[in-house]
C-alpha positions in Angstrom: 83.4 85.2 82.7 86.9 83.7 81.7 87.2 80.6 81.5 90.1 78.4 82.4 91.5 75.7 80.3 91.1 75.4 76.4 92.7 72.4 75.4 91.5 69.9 78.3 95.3 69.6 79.3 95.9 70.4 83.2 99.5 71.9 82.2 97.8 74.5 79.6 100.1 77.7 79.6 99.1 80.9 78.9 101.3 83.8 77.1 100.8 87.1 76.3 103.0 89.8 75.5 103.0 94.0 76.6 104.5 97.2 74.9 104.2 96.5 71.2 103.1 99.2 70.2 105.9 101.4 72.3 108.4 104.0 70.6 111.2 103.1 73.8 111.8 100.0 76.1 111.2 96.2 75.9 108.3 94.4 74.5 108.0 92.4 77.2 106.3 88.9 77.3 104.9 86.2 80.2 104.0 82.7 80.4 101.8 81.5 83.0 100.6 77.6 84.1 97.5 78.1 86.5 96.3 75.5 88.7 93.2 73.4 87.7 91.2 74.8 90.5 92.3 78.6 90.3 89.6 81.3 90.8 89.8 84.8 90.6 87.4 87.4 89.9 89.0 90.5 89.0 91.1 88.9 87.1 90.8 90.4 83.3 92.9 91.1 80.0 95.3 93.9 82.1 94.0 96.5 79.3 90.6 95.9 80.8 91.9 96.7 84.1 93.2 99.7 86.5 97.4 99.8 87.9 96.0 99.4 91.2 93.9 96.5 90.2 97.2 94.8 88.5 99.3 95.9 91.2 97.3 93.8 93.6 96.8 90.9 91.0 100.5 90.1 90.2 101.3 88.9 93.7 98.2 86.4 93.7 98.9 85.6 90.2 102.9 84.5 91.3 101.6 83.2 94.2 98.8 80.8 93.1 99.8 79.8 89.9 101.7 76.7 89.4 104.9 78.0 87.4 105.3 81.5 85.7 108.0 83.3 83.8 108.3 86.8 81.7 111.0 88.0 79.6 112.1 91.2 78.2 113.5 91.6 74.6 115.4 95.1 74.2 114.9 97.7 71.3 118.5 96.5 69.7 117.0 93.2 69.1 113.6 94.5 68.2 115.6 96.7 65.5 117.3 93.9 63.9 114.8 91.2 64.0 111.4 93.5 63.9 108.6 93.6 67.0 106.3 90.9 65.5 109.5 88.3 65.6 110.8 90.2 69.6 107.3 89.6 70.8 107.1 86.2 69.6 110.6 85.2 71.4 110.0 87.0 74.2 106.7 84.6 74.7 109.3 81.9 73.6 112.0 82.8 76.4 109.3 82.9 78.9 108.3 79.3 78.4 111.7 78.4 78.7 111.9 80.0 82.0 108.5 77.5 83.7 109.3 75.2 85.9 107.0 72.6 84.3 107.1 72.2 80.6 103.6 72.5 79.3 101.4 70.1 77.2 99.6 72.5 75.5 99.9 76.6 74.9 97.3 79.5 73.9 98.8 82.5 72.9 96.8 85.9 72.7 96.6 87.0 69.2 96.9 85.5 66.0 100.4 84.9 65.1 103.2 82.8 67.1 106.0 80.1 65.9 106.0 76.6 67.3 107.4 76.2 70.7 109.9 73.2 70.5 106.9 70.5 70.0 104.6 71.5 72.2 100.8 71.7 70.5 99.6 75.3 70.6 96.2 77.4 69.5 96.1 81.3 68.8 93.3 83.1 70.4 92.4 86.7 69.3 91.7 88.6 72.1 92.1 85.8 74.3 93.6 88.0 77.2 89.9 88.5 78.1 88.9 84.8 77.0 91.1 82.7 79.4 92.4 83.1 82.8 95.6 82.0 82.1 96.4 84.5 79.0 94.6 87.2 81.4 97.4 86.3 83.9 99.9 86.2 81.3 98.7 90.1 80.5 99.4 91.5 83.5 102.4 90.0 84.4 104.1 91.0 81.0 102.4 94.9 82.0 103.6 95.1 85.2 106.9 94.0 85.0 107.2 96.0 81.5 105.8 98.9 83.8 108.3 99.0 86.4 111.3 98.6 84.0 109.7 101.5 82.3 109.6 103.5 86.0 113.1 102.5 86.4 114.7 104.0 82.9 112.4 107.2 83.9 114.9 108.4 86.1 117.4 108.3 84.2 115.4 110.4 81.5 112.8 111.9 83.1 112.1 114.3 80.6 110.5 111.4 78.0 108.1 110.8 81.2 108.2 107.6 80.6 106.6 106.9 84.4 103.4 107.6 83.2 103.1 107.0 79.0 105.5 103.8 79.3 107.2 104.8 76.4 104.1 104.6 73.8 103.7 107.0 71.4 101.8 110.3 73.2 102.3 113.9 72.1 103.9 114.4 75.3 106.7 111.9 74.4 106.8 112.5 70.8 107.5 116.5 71.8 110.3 115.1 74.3 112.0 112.9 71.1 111.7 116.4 69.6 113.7 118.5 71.8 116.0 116.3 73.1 116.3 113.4 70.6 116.5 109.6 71.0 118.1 108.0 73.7 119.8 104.2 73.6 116.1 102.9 74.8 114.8 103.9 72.1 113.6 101.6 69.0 115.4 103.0 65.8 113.4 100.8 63.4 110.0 102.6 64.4 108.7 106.0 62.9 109.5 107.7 66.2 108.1 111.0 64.7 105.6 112.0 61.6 108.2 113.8 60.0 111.1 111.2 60.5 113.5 112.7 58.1 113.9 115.6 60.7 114.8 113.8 63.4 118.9 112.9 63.7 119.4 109.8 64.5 
């Protein structure tokens, strides 16, 4: 069972980030303030969960929750500044974006920069800890998921639709034959034999 608050502050915000690991797209990030008396119980770390099940979750999520905001940080800044530091400012940017400034954040995993001077804890796995890092999840997935859907047609052959741009033999084959395109992230080892591939 998740549990809800952490720090014993009613504005307690919840971030989370999705597509680290990806070859192509964003790494995308959300921030989510719940209300003290929100319930849910499907709600889970979005890993933990199906696309249908998010797919139904994100409109309750936005709905319910007091204030929530999600940001998307594109692989020419995750080339020049590295995905640990894109994932932490995306988290960052989605803050900014809340309606109410927070008095306390928890942030899935175990790294993160102070957020102007706002007290905040690191959680590993805390996407399936606390509701409002859960939320977080699976509004950084889905919105990461349909900017993933969009950039498919315009290079459907990476079939990004369905692997979202992580690293599957599918799309690694794809960066084979037909190269990288301007969605792709440079700075990672987009194949095994890198020193084939022409960038």
């Amino acid at each position: 069972m998740l549990k809800l608050n952490f720090s014993g502050f009613n504005l307690e915000c919840g971030t989370d980030e999705a597509g680290r690991g990806c070859l192509a797209g964003p790494v995308t990030a959300a921030a989510v303030i719940l209300k003290p008396d929100f319930k849910n119980s499907i709600l889970n770390d979005s890993k933990q969960i199906s696309e249908k099940k998010r797919d139904i979750l994100r409109p309750v999520i936005e709905n319910e929750a007091l204030c929530f905001g999600f940001s998307h940080i594109y692989p020419d800044v995750i080339d020049e500044i590295n995905i640990l530091n894109a994932s932490i400012l995306a988290m960052h940017n989605s803050i900014k974006t809340l309606k109410n400034t927070p008095e306390f954040i928890i942030v899935d995993g175990n790294k993160f920069k102070p957020f102007k001077e706002i007290p905040h804890e690191t959680i590993i796995k805390g996407d399936g800890k606390f509701l409002s890092i859960a939320a977080a999840s699976v509004l950084a997935k889905t919105y990461r998921d349909e900017y993933m859907n969009k950039i498919h047609k315009e290079f459907p052959m990476y079939n990004w639709k369905k692997n979202k741009g992580y690293p599957t033999k599918e799309h690694r084959e794809a960066i084979k034959e037909f190269g990288v395109t301007k969605y792709h992230r440079k700075s990672f080892r987009l194949l095994p034999e890198q020193l084939k591939l022409e960038l």
